[in-house]
N, C-alpha and C positions, 0 to 999 in steps of 0.2 A: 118557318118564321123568316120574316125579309132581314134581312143585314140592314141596320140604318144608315144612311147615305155618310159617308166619308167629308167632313170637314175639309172645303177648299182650303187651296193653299193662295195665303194673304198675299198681298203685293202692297211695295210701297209707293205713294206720290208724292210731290211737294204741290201745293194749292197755289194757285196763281191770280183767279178769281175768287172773291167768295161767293159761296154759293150754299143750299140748304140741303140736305138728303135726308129724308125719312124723317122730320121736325128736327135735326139735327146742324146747326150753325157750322160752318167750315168757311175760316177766315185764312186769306194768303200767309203765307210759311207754314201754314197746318201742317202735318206732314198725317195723310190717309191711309191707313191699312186697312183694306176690303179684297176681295177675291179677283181676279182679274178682268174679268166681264164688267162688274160694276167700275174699276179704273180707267178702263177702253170706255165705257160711256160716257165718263166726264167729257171725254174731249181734251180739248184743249184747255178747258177750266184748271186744269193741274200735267205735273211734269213730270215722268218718268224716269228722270236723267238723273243717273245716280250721284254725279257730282252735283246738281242743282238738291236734291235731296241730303248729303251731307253737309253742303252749305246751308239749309234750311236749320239742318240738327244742329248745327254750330250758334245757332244767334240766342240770347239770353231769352229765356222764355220760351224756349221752342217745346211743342206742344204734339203729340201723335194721340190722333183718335183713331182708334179701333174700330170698322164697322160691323153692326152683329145683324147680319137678315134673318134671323131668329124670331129676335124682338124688335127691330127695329129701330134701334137705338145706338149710341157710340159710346166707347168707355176711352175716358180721356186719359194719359197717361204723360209723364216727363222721362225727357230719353236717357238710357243708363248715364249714373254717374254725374248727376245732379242732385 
């Protein structure tokens, strides 16, 4: 029986454009966790830089969506300590 494939390991970005992914809304300061492939694809639409990403988690309202290529969809979360 095959071993089922190993759950990538997430990465984070801060959003810089908004833009849609999978009927999924992603507004600037979003901050995105998907697997690295999918972050490399944004491009330049979002930022890698981890000080621009905990300046992102700093501002009132800051917001992380999880992306799930399962189902297609994002589960939206508030960063610890909120």
């Amino acid at each position: 029986m095959a071993k089922p494939k190993p759950e990538p390991e997430l990465k984070q970005a801060c959003v810089l454009a908004g833009f849609a992914l999978d009927h999924v809304d992603y507004n600037p300061y979003d901050i995105i966790e998907a697997p690295a492939e999918i972050i490399k694809s944004l491009g330049t639409a979002v930022d890698t830089d981890p000080q621009v990403i905990t300046n992102a988690l700093n501002k009132d309202g800051a917001v992380i969506k999880t992306y799930k290529p399962t189902d297609k969809s994002a589960v939206e979360s508030k960063p610890e300590g909120e």
